[in-house]
N, C-alpha and C positions, 0 to 999 in steps of 0.2 A: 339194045344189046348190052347185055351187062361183061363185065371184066373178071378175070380168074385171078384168084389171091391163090397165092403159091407158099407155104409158109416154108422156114428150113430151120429145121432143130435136130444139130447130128450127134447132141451127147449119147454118151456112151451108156451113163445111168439114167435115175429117173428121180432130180429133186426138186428141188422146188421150181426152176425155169421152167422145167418140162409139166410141170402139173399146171402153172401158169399158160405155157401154151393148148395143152391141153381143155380147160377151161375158157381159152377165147375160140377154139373152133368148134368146140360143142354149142358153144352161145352164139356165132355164128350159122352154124349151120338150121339153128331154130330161123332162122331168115334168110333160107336159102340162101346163104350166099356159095356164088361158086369158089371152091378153093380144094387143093390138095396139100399135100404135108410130104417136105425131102426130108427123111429121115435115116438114122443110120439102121444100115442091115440087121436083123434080129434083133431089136431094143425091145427093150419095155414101152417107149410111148410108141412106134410104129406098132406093136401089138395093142394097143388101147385104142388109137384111131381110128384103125382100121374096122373096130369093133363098131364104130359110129356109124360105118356105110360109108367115111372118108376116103377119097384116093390117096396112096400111101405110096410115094417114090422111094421104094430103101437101096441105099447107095453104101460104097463103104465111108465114105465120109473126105474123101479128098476135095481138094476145092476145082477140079476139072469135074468130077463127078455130077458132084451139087451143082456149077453153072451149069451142065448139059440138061440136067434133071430140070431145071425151071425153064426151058424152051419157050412156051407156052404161057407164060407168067403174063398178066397185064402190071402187074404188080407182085415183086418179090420184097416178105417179110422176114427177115432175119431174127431168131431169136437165141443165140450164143454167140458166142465172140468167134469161134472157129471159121465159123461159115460167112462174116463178112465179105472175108477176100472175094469167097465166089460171085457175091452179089454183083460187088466192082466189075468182076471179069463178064456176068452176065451182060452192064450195062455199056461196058466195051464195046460188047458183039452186038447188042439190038439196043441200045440204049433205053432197057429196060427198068424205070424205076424202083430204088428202094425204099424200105422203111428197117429201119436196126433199132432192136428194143436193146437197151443198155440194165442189165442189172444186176451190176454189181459197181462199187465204189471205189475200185483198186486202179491205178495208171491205164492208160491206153496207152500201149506200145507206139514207141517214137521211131518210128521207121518209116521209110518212104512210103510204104504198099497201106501200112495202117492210114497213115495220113491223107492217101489219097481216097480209099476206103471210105473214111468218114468225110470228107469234103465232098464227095457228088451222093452221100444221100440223100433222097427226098426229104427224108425227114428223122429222125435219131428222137423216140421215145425213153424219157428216161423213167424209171420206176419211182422215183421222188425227186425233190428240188435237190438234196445235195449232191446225188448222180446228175442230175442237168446242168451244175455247177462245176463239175470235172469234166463233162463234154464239151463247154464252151470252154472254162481254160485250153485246152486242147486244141480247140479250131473255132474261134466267135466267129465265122463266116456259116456256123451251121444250124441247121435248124432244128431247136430242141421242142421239143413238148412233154410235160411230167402228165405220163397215164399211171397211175398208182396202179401196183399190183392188188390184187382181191383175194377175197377171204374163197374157202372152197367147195362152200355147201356140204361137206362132208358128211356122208351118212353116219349113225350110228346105231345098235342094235343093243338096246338097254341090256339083255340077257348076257353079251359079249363082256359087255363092259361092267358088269357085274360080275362075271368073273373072274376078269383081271382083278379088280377088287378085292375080291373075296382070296387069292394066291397069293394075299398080303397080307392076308393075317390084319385087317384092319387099319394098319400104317397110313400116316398123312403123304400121298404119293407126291414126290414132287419131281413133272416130268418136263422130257427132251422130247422132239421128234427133230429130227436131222442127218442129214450123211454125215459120218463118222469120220468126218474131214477135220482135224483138231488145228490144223492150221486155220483155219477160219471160223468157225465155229468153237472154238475154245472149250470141248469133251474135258479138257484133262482139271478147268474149274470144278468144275460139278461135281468128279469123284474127289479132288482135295478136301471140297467142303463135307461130303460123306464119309470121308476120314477123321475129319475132326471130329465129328459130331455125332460119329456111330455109339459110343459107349455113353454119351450124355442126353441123346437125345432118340434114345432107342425107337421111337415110336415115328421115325422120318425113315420114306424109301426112296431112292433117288430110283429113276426108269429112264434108260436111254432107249429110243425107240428108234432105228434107222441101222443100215449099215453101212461098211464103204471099208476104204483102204487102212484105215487107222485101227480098225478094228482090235485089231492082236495087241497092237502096242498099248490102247489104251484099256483093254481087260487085262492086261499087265498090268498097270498102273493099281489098279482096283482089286488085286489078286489078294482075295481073303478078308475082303468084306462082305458081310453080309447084307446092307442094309443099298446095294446096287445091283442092278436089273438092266441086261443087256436082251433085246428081242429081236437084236436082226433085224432086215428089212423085212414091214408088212403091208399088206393093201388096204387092213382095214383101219387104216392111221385114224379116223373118228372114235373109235368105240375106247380107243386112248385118252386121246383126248377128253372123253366122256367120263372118263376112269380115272380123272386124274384132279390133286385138288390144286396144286399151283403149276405155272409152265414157266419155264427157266429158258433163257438163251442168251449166255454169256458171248458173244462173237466177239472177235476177232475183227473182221469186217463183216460188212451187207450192204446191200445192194438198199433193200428193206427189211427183208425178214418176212415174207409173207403169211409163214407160219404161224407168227404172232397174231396175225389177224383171222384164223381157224380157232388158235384158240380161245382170243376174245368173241366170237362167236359162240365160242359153246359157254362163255360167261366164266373165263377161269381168270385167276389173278395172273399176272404175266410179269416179271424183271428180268429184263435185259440190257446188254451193255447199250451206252447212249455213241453207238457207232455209225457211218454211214446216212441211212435214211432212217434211221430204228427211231429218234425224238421225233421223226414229222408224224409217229402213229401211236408211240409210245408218249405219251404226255404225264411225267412225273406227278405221282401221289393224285391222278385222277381217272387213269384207268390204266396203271402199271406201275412199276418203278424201276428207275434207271440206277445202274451202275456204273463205274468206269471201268473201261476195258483191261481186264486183267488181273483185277482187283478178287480176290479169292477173300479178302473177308469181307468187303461188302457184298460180296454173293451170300455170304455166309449169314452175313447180318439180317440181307434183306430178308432168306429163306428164314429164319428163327422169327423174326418179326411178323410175318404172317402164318407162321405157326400159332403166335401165341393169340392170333388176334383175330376170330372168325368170323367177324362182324366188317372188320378191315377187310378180306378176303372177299365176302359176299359183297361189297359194296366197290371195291376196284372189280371187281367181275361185272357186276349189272351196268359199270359207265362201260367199259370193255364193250360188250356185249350194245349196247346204245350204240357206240361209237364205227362199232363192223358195221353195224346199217346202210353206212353209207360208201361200203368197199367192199359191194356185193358182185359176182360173177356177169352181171348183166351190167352194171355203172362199167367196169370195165370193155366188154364187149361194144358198148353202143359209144364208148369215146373212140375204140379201132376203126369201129364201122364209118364213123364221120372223118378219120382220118381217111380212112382209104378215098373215101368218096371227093372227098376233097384234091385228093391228087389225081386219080383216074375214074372219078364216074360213078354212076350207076354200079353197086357191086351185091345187092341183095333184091 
């Protein structure tokens, strides 16, 4: 008899977590395993799952809601921070095991219910070694394992992304994709450095691809430039990516950044801040370059220096591009699938 995997992802939007969870139950489900997904009411990822043939719990997202919703669970997989609690209260009531994927790099709340929380899970996946390093600070009685996030297979439709191109008039793009969350992602870099360098370096277009709450504030920032591109949230995040000659992601923190790893797939040069888990995938001057966090003119530097240098470019792309090989959608899936099995069984 095999066991039911109950995943719970109750964000509100749809970034990068949720395209992650996304991606291990599609590659699950290539192996039958049995599983459902608690999600929140109307979301974007409960409307993509469901499109899988996935069973889709949608809840409004309180933590009595989510324990009720995993009844059923032989194992419940937490992947945000919100829905913790609930796991805990599940294994209250049936002493139902968890697994909590951790991905992001910022404190775990010091409170009783956190604390307790993460001491009876089964097991606490962290997305790189220095997220597994702030889990055990926290509680060394728990049981970590680093499953790296994966790159996303992303489609792309050359004719799309040829025309992105082409609404550019030519321009060396150099792009974002992210929620427009500038506390974390650090948006308000990338328009500084397109302020400098709009009048000297006419031929650079910076693209922010995503959207989110910052939205206003930071097309303020950027009010009356020409040489920035804002696209709102789209589905078809590859044919960007495809469309694009450098990828940029100055954060603030990360968990990893798994975006990074989409777009060394599609073989593009990548500089980002050396925060979180970004140096375990980011490896300086061999298929990326690092900056420090906050640093607006080494963002600046880096972008002008793979401007000038297209050989540099194409050869940080092609280790890129080598290097996603091995942080592909299925390495991911087949390290969960051994996890689960390992705790309860038979689950494909």
């Amino acid at each position: 008899m095999t066991s039911k995997i109950v995943h719970v992802n109750t964000a509100r939007g749809f970034r990068g977590g949720e395209r992650q969870t996304e991606l291990l139950i599609s590659g699950l489900a290539s192996r039958n395993v049995q599983q459902a997904l608690v999600a929140r009411r109307g979301g974007v990822l409960a409307e993509r799952i469901a499109k899988l043939g996935i069973e889709v719990r949608q809840v409004a997202g309180g933590v009595w809601s989510v324990a009720r919703a995993t009844h059923d669970a032989a194992l419940v997989h937490v992947h945000e921070g919100r829905s913790v609690y609930a796991a805990y209260l599940r294994w209250l009531l049936s002493r139902t095991p968890y697994v909590i994927t951790r991905r992001v790099d910022n404190p775990i709340g010091d409170h009783w219910f956190a604390h307790k929380a993460y001491a009876h899970a089964a097991c606490v996946a962290a997305v790189a070694p220095k997220v597994a390093e702030i889990v055990k600070a926290y509680d060394p009685t728990t049981t970590v394992r680093v499953i790296h996030s994966a790159s996303s297979g992303l489609a792309v439709d050359p004719a799309v992304a040829a025309r992105i191109r082409s609404g550019l008039s030519g321009r060396l793009i150099v792009g974002h994709v992210g929620a427009l969350d500038n506390s974390q992602k650090g948006q308000e870099y990338i328009i500084a450095v397109a302020r400098e360098v709009e009048h000297s370096y006419p031929d650079l277009a910076f693209m922010l691809v995503g959207g989110g709450e910052d939205e206003p504030m930071l097309k303020s920032l950027a009010a009356g430039l020409r040489n920035v591109v804002f696209t709102g949230f789209v589905e078809n995040v590859g044919d960007y990516l495809a469309a694009f000659d450098m990828f940029v992601l100055p954060s603030n923190r990360e968990g990893i950044g798994s975006i990074l790893l989409d777009a060394m797939e599609r073989g593009l040069p990548v500089i980002a801040s050396a925060v979180g888990g970004v140096p375990d995938i980011v490896h300086h001057e061999q298929n990326g370059l690092l900056i420090e966090r906050g640093s607006v003119a080494q963002l600046r530097d880096a972008v002008l220096r793979l401007r000038a240098d297209p050989e540099g470019r194409r050869a940080l792309g092609e280790r890129g591009r080598e290097f996603a090989k091995d942080f592909t959608g299925e390495h991911m899936w087949r390290k969960y699938l051994e996890l689960y099995e390992s705790l309860v069984g038979a689950v494909g």
